[in-house]
Biotite code that builds the C-alpha atoms (Angstrom):
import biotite.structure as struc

atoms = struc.array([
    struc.Atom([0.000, 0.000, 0.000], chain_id="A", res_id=1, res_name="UNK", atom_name="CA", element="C"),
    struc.Atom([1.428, 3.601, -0.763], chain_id="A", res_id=2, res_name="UNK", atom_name="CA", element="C"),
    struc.Atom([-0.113, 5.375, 1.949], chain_id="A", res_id=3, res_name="UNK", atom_name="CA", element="C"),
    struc.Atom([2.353, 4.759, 5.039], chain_id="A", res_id=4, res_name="UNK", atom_name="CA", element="C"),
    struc.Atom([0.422, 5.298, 8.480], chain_id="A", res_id=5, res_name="UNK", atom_name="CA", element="C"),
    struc.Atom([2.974, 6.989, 10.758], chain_id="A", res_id=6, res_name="UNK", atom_name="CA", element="C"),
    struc.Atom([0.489, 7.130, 13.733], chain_id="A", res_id=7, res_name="UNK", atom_name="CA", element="C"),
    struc.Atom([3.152, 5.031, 15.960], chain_id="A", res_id=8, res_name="UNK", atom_name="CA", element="C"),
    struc.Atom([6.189, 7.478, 15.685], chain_id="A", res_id=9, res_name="UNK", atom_name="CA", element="C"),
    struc.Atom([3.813, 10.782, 16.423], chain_id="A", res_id=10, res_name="UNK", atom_name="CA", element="C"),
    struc.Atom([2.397, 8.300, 19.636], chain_id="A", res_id=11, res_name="UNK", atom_name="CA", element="C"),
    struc.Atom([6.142, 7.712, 20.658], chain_id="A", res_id=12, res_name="UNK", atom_name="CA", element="C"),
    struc.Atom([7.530, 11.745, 20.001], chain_id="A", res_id=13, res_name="UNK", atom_name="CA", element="C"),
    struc.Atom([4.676, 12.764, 22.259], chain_id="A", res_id=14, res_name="UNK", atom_name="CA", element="C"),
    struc.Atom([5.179, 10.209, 24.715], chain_id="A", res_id=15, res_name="UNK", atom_name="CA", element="C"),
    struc.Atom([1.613, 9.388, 24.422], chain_id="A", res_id=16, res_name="UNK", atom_name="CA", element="C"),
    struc.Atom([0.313, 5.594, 24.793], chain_id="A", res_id=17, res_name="UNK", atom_name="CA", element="C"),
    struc.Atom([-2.432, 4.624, 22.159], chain_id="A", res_id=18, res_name="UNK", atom_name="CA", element="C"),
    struc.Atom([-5.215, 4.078, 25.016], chain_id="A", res_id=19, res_name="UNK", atom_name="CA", element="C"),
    struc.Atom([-4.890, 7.363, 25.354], chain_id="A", res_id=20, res_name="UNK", atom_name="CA", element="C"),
    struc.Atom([-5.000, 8.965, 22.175], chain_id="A", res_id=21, res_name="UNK", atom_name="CA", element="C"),
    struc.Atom([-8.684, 6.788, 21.597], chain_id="A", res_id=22, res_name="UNK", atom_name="CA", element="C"),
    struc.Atom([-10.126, 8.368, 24.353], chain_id="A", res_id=23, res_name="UNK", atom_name="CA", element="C"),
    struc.Atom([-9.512, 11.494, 23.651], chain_id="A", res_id=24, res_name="UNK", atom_name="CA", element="C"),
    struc.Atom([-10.069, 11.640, 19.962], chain_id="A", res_id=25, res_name="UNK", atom_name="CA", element="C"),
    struc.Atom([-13.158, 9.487, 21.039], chain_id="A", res_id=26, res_name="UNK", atom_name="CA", element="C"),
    struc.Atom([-12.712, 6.290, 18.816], chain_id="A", res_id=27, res_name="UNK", atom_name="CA", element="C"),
    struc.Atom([-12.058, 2.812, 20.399], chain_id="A", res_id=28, res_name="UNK", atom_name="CA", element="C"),
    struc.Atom([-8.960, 1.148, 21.006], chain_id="A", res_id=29, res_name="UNK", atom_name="CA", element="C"),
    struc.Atom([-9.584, -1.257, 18.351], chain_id="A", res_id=30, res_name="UNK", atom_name="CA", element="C"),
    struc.Atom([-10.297, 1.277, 15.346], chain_id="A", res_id=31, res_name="UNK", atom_name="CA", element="C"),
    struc.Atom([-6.997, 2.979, 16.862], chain_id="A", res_id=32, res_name="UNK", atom_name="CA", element="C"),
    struc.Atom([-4.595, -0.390, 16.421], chain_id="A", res_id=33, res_name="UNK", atom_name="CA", element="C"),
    struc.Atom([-6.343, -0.984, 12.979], chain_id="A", res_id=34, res_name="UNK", atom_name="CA", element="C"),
    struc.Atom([-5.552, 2.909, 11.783], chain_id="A", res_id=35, res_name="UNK", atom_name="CA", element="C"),
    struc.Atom([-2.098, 2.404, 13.328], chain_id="A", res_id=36, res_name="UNK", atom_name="CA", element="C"),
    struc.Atom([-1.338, -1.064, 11.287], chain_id="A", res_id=37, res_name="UNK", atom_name="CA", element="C"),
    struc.Atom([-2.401, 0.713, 7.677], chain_id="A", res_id=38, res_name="UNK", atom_name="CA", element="C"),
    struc.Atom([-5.497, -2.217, 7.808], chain_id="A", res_id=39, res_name="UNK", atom_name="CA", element="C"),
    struc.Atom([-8.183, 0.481, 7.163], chain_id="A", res_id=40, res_name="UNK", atom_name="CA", element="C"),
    struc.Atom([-9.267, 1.452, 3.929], chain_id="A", res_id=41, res_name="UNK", atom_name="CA", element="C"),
    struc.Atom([-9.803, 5.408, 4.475], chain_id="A", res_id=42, res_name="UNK", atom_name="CA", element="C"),
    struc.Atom([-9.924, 7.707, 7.703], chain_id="A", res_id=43, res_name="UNK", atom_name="CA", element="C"),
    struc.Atom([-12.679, 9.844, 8.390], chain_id="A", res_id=44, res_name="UNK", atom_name="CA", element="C"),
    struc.Atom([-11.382, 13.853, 8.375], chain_id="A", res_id=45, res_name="UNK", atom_name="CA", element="C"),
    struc.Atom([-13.051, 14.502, 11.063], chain_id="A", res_id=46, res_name="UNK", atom_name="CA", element="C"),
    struc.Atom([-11.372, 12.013, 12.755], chain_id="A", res_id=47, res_name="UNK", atom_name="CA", element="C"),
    struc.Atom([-8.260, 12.519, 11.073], chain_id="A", res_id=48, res_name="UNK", atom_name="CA", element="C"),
    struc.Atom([-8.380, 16.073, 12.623], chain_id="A", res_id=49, res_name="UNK", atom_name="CA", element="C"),
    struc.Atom([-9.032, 15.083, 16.459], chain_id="A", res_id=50, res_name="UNK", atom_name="CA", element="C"),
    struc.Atom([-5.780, 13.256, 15.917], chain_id="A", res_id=51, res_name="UNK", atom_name="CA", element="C"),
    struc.Atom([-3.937, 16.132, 14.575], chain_id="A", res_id=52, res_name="UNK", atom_name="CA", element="C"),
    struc.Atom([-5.434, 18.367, 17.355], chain_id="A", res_id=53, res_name="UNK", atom_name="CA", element="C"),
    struc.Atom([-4.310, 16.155, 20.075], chain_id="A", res_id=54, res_name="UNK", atom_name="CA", element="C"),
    struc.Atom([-1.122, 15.279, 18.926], chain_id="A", res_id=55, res_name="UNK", atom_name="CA", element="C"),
    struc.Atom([-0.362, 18.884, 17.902], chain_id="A", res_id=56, res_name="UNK", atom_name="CA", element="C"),
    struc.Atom([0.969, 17.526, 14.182], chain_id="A", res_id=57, res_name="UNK", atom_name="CA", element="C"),
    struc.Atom([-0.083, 18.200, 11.081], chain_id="A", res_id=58, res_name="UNK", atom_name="CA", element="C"),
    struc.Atom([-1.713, 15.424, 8.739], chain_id="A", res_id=59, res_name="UNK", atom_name="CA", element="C"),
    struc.Atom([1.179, 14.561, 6.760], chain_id="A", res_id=60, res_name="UNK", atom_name="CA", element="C"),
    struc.Atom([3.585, 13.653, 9.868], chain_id="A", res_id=61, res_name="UNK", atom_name="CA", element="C"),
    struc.Atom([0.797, 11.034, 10.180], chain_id="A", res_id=62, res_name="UNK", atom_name="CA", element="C"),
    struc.Atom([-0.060, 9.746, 6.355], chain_id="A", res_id=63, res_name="UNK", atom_name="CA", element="C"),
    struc.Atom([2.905, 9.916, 4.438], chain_id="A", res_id=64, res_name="UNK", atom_name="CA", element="C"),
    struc.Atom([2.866, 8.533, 0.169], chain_id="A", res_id=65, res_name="UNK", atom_name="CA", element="C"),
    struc.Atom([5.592, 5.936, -0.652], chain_id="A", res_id=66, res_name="UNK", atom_name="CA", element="C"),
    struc.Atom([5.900, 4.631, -3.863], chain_id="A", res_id=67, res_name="UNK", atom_name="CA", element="C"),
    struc.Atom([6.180, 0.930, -4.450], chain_id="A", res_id=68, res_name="UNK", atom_name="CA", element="C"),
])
């Protein structure tokens, strides 16, 4: 897949645990460790920008095009 999911290094720069992050963007834990493997098909913006709010990032240090 070309779209790389960098969700794990923001998590780590922040020193923020996953658990977390789901709460406070308000998504489970599960839909979390699926967006954080690359096993989801699309991201809602909405949700995309709860992330980016609460990690203080901007959407590309999360979703990042590599080509195969």
């Amino acid at each position: 897949m070309p779209i790389q999911v960098n969700l794990d290094v923001m998590l780590a720069r922040r020193k923020m645990k996953g658990k977390v992050l789901a709460a406070e963007v308000g998504i489970t834990e599960q839909n979390l460790s699926l967006l954080r493997t690359g096993k989801v098909k699309g991201v809602r913006f909405s949700t995309l920008e709860k992330i980016c709010e609460v990690l203080e990032c901007q959407p590309g240090d999360i979703l990042e095009y590599v080509q195969e």
